[in-house]
N, C-alpha and C positions, 0 to 999 in steps of 0.2 A: 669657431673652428668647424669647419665640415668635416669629421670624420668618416674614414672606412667603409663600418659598419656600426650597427646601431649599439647603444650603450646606456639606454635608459630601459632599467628594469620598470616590469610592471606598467607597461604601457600597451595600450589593445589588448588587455589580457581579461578573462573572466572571474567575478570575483568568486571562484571555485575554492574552500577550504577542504581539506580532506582530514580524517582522522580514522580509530582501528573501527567505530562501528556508527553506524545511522543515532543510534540515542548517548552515542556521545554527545554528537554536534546539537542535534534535540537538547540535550541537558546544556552545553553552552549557549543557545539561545535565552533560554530560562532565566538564567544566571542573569543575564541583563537586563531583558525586559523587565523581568519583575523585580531586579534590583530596590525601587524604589517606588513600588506599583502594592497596593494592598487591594486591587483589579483581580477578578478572576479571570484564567482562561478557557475557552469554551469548547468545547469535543465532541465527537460524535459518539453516539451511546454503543459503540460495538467496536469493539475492544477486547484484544482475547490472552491471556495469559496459561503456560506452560510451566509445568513443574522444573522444566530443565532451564528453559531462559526465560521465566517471567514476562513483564508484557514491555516490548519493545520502544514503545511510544508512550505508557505511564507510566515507567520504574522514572524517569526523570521529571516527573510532573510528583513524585511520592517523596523522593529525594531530596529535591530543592523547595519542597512546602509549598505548591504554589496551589492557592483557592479554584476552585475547578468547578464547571460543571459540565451536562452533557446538553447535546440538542438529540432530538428525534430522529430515527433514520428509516424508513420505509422497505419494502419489503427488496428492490435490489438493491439495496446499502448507500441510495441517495437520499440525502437531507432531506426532512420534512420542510418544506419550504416556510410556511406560516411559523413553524418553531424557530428555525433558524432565522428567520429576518426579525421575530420580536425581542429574540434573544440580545442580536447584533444591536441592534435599536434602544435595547434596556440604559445604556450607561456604563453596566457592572462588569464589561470584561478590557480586558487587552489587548487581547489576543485572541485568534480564533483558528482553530487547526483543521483543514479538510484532507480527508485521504482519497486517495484513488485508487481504491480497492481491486486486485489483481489486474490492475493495469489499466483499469474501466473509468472513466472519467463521466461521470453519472451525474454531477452538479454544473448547476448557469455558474462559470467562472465568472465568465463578467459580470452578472449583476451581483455576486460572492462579493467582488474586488470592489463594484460602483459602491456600494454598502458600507464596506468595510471603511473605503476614503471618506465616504459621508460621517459618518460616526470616529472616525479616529481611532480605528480596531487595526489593530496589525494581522493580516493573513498570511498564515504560514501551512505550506502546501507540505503531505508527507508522500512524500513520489517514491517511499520505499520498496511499491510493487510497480514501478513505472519508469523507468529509465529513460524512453523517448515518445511515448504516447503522445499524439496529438489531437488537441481541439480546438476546434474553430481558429485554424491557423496558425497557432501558438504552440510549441513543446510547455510540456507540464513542466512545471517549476519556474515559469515565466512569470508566470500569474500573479504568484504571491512577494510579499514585502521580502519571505524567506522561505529555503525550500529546502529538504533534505531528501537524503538519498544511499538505500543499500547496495553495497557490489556484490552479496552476498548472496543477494533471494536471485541475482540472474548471471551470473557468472560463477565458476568452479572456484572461489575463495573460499578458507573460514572467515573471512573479516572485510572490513571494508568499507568505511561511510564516506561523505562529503558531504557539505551544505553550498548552499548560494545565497548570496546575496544582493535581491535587484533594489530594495531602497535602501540606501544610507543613511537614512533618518532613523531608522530601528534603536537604535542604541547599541545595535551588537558588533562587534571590531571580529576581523578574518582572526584566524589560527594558522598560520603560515604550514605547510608540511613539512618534517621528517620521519624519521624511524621510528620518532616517541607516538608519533600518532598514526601511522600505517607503514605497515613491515614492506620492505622493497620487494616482495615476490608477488604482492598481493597489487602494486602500484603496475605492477611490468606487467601482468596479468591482464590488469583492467585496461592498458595504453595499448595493449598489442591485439584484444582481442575485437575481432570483424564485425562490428555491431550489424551491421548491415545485412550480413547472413546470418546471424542468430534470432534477429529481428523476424528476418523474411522466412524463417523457419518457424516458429513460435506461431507468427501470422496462418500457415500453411496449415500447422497440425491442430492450430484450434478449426479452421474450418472443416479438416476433415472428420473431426467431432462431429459438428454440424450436418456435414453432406451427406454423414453414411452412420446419420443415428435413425434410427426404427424403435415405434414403439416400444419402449421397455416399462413393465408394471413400476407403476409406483416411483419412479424418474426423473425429471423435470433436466432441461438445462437451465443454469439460470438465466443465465442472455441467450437469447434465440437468432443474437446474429452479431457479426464483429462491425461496428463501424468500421468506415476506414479512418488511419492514422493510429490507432489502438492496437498497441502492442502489450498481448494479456500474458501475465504472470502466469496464468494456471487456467484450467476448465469444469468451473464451479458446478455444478449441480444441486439440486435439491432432493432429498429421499425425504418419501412421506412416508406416514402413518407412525413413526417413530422407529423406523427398520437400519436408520443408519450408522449405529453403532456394528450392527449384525452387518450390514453390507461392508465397513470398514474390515473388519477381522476376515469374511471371508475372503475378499480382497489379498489383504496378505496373506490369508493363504495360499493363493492361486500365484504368488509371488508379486503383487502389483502393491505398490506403495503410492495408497494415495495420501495427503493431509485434509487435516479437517480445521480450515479458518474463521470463525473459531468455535469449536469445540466446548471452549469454559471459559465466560465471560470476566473480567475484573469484580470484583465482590464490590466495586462502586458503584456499580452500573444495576441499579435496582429492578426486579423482575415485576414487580409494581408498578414502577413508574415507563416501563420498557419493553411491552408485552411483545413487539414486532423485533425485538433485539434478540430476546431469548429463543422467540418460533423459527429467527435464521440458525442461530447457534447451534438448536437442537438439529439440523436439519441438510445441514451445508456438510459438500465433500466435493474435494477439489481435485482433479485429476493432471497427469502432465502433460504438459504442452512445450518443456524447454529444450534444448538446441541437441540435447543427448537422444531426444524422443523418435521413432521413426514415425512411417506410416504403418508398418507393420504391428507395431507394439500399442497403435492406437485401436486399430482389428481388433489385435487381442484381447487388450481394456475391453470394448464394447460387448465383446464378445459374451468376456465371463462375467460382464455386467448384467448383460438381459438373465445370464445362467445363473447366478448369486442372488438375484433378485426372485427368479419361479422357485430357487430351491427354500425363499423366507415366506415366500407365498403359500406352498404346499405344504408347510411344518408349522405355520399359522392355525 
């Protein structure tokens, strides 16, 4: 019968699951992979944990027991190469989780991915600071066997995840949506809201970081330029000499909220085995770059940046 209109659910559709938070759907991956996997899986060494919400991406690697370990990460928060390829090459994992840290895609996906098929390591991309970032052709979350994602770190919700799903061989079955897994204010939010201008906003005020930063003591950006198709969560910086806890508080003083990603490492993540994990940690602070941001309030940043930084220098 030729019908009407169309009447086959689930067809052209994307396999998009959603639920209330990004380590939800993390912890339902888990749940299956390792189902039946006494395989560990493998992580990047910088990983940050918070007294208020713990660590985002390990609470369900701590949860569901699963054997872990880390790979090396270099000083802008991409993979030590050599680590990571012996790692993937060992035998001993399952799975392997790359992040793309405020939005910055700092790692060869492809040869990540060519690897991963070679050895039979499942790649699971955390696009949690990355909603539409692109490399080399491809939006992030393409890449990987599985890929998850916050609504949370870029849109005005409290809550918010989803996963995808590009291979079906994973072992891991969708979770259909309702209200048990995302509140409908938080769905209407994310379906209505103009990526496009949030995007080209974000894009805008990280560069005016870039265009109208001057000398300031002791400072660093930490990427000194935006690819294009990179759409950054935030505008990382580094503070030397160990002044960044002092630049934080003054900061809020001056009213400016910035965060520090991350601040205090998972107690897994050994300061022994991970000397270039902990020199980011100590060191990192992340300014705003999101769609509430103006140009104005970037001036200002800058402003009381160069000023906060001569008033830690002269009391030095």
């Amino acid at each position: 019968m030729i019908t009407k209109e169309a009447k086959t659910k689930n067809k052209h559709t994307k396999q998009l699951y959603f639920a209330t938070s990004a380590r939800m759907t993390f912890s339902h991956m888990l749940k299956h992979i390792f189902r039946k996997s006494d395989k560990k899986i493998l992580m990047p060494a910088y990983i940050g944990e918070t007294d208020e919400e713990g660590s985002g991406v390990f609470d369900p690697v701590r949860e569901n027991k699963v054997p872990f370990e880390f790979y090396r990460i270099r000083k802008d928060l991409s993979a030590d190469p050599h680590d990571l390829k012996s790692k993937i090459a060992s035998g001993n994992f399952k799975a392997v989780v790359v992040i793309h840290y405020f939005g910055f895609v700092k790692n060869d996906l492809s040869e990540i991915q060519s690897l991963c098929k070679t050895h039979n390591v499942i790649l699971i991309e955390d696009c949690a600071h990355s909603f539409h970032s692109v490399y080399n052709g491809g939006k992030v979350g393409t890449w990987g066997d599985l890929a998850f994602f916050s609504m949370h770190k870029v849109i005005a919700t409290p809550d918010g995840g989803y996963f995808k799903i590009n291979n079906n061989n994973t072992g891991v079955p969708g979770i259909f949506f309702n209200d048990e897994y995302l509140p409908s204010g938080t769905f209407e939010e994310f379906i209505r809201t103009d990526f496009d201008t949030v995007n080209r906003i974000r894009i805008q005020n990280f560069k005016r970081y870039l265009n109208n930063w001057k000398d300031i003591r002791g400072v660093d950006p930490l990427y000194s330029e935006l690819p294009d198709g990179i759409i950054p969560l935030n505008f990382p910086i580094i503070v030397q000499n160990g002044h960044r806890e002092k630049l934080y508080f003054k900061l809020v003083d001056k009213g400016i909220i910035p965060v520090s990603s991350y601040y205090r490492l998972i107690y897994e993540i050994k300061r022994e085995l991970y000397p270039v994990s902990y020199e980011v940690s100590a060191s990192i602070l992340n300014l705003p770059v999101h769609q509430d941001t103006t140009f104005e309030d970037i001036d200002r940043i800058l402003s009381q940046l160069k000023e906060s930084m001569l008033e830690i220098y002269n009391k030095a």
